[in-house]
N, C-alpha and C positions, 0 to 999 in steps of 0.2 A: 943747183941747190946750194942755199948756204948754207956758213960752217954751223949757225945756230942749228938747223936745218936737218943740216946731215948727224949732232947728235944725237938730238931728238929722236930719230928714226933708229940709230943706233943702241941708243939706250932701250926704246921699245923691244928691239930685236931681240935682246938679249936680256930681261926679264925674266926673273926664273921660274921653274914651272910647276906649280907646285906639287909635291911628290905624296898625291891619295892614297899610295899603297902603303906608305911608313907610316902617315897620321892611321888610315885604319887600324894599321897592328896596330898601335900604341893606346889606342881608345881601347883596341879588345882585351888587351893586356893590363888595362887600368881596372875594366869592369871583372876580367879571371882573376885578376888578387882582391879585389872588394869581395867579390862573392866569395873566395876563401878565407879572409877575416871573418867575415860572418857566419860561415860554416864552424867555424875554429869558435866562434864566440857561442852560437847554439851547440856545439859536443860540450865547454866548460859549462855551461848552464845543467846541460843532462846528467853529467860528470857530478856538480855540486846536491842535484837531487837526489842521485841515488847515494851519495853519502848523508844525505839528511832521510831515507827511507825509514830508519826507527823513529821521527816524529809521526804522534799520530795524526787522524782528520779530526778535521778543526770543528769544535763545537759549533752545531745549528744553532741556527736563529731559533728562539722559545716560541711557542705559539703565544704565551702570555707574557715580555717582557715589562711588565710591571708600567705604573705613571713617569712619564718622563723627567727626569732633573735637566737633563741638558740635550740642548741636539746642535749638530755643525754639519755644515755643506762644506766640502773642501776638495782635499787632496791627497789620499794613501800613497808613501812617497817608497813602502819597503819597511823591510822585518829585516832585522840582523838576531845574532847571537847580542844577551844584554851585556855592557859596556866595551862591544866592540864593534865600530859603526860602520866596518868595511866587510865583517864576516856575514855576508848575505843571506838571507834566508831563502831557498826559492819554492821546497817544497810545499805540495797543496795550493799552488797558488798566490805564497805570501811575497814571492819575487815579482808579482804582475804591478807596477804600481800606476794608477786606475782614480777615477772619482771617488768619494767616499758621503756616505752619509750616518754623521756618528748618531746614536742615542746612548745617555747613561740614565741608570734608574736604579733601586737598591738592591737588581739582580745584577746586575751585569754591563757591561758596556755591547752595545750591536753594532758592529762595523757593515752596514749594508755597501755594496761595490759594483754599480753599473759596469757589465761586461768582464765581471773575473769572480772571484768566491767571496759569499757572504760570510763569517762567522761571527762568534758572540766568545766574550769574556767571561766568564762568571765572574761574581765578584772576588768568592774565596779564591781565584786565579790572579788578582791584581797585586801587583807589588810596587806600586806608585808611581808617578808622572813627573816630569821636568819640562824645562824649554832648553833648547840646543840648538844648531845650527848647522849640523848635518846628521847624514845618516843612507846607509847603502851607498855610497859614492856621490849622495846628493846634498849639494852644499847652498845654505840660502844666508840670509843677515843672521846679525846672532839674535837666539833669539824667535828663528823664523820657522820652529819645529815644535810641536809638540810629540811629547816623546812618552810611550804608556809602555810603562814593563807591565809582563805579565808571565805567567808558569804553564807550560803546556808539554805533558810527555816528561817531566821531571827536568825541563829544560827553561830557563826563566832567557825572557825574549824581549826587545826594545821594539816598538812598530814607531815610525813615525805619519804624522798627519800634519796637514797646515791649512786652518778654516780659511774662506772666502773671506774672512774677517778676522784679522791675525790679534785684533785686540781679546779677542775670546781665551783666547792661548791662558791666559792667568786664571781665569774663572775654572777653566778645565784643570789645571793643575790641581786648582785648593781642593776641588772635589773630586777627583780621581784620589787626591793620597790623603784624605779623609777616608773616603772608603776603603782602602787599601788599608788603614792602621786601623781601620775600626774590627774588634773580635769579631767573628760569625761561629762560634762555637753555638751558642744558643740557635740559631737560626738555621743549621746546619739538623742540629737535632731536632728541633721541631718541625722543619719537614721530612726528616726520614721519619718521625712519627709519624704524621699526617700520611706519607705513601704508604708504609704498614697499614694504618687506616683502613685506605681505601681498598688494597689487596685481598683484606680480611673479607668485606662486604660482600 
């Protein structure tokens, strides 16, 4: 044999072997702490709902929400506490963030939400709109947010959305905090007249 020969065979020989019982543990041990991060992640989430339990549920959708001004197909991206973009909101559902289909009208705004909770705004609920760039730990260009406070349970709230068409984002603003500054005292009274109305009959 020669010396080429003989290391060739030598080297073969003594290759090492690879050791399946260390790599097993250590995969099982990667997925035992994954699955404990996210256990640890769903108790903070249960943890933050039942400190948000004194919000109430969230306005239904109207059977009549009025002729529409505006509608968007987008992105509910999360609800915080208002001017603070990391204090999450998760109760009722406003921590799922999910498809969105906005409508505004001189009732209200309707947040309809393929696979998580519908609700509706009232108007006298709005406290006006901006554009931003994050919100719940979700960060996009500036700018890449629209952002709607509103009051619910005595608690005034930020949600963010972002249409399929982020040029919308300005048209949303002027008419969301148009509505939001405009009075509803008259309009407030005249249909608690009108339900007296009908109660009477």
């Amino acid at each position: 044999m020669t010396p080429s020969l003989f290391h060739l065979a030598a080297a073969q020989q003594s290759a090492p072997v690879t050791d399946w019982a260390a790599r097993i543990g250590w995969v099982v041990g990667l997925l035992v702490f994954v699955a404990f991060v996210y256990w640890l992640m769903r108790q903070g989430w249960k943890w933050r709902g039942t400190l948000q339990g004194d919000l109430p549920e969230l306005p239904a959708l109207p059977d009549e929400p009025g002729e529409p001004r505006l509608t968007l197909s987008g992105r509910y991206h999360g609800s915080t506490t208002a001017g603070q973009w990391l204090d999450r909101i998760v109760a009722h559902g406003l921590g799922t963030r999910s498809r969105v289909e906005l409508t505004l009208t001189d009732r209200g705004l309707a947040v309809v939400r393929p696979g998580a909770t519908d609700f509706f705004v009232p108007v006298a609920a709005l406290r006006g709109a901006r554009l931003d760039k994050g919100i719940a730990g979700k960060v996009l260009t500036e700018g890449g947010l629209l952002i709607v406070t509103w009051e619910h349970g005595g608690k005034q709230l930020d949600s963010g959305f972002r249409s399929d068409r982020a040029a919308e984002h300005t048209a949303w603003v002027e008419a969301l905090t148009t509505l939001s500054t405009t009075p509803h005292t008259t309009r407030t009274t005249e249909h608690t007249e009108y339900t007296e109305t009908e109660g009477a009959r």
